[in-house]
C-alpha positions in Angstrom: 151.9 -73.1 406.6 153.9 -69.6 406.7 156.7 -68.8 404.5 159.9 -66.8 405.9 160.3 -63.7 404.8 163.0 -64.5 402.6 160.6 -66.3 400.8 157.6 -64.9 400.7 159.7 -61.5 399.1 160.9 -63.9 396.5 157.1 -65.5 395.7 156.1 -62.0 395.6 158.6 -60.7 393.3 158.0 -63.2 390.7 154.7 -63.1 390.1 154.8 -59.2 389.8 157.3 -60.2 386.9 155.5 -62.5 385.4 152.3 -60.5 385.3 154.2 -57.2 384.3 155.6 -58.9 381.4 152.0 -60.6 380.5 150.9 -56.9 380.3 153.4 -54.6 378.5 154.6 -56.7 375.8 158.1 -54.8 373.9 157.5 -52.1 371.6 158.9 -52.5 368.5 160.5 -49.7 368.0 160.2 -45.6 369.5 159.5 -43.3 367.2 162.3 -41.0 365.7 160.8 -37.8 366.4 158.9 -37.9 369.5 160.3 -40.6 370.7 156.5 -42.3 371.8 157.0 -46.2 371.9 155.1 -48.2 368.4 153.1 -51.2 369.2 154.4 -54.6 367.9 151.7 -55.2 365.4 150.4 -51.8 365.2 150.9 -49.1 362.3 154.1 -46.8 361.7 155.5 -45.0 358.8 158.6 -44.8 356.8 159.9 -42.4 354.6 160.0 -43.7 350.8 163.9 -42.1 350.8 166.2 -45.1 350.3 168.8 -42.5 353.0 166.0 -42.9 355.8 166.2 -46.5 355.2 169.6 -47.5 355.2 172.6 -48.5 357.3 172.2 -48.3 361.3 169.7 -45.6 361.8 166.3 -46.6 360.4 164.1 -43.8 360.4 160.2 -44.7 361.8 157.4 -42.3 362.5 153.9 -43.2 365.0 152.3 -40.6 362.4 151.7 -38.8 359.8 152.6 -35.5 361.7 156.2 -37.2 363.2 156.8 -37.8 359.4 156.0 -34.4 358.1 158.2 -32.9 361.1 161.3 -34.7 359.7 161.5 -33.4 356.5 162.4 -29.8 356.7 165.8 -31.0 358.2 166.1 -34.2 355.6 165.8 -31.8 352.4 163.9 -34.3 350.4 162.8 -33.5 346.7 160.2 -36.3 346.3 159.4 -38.1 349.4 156.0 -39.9 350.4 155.4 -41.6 353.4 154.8 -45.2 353.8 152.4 -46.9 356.0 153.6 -50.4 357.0 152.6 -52.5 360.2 155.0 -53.5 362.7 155.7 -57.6 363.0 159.0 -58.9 363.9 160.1 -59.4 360.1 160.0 -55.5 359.8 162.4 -54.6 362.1 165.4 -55.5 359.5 
């Protein structure tokens, strides 16, 4: 049995979806330097500042070196990063 055209593009373009989205799940967040996508389930940082933490922009880093990198321009007296892994609960 052959499919019309119409068809088959349709078939065609639904399993490529389906198998795209089996394969890149979302990120759970870019990173706020160099803007590299972080893994759901994989490691990030935070800053320990409660003003990187707070209100709309929520400041994460893929690494120790994105972290470092944000401080000149934050000023911070005493900060430390925070190593925290990324699940859907974190995201808040």
């Amino acid at each position: 049995m052959r499919l019309p055209v119409r068809q088959l593009r349709s078939v065609l373009e639904l399993s490529t979806r389906d198998s795209y989205d089996l394969r890149m799940p979302d990120p759970f967040a870019v990173c706020s330097m160099c803007r590299k996508p972080i893994a759901m389930y994989g490691k990030f940082f935070r800053c320990s500042v409660a003003t990187c933490n707070s209100g709309r922009i929520k400041l994460v880093f893929c690494g120790i070196g994105c972290w470092d990198a944000h401080l000149p321009t934050a000023r911070h007296r005493n900060a430390s990063a925070l190593e925290e892994t990324a699940t859907p609960s974190a995201k808040r």
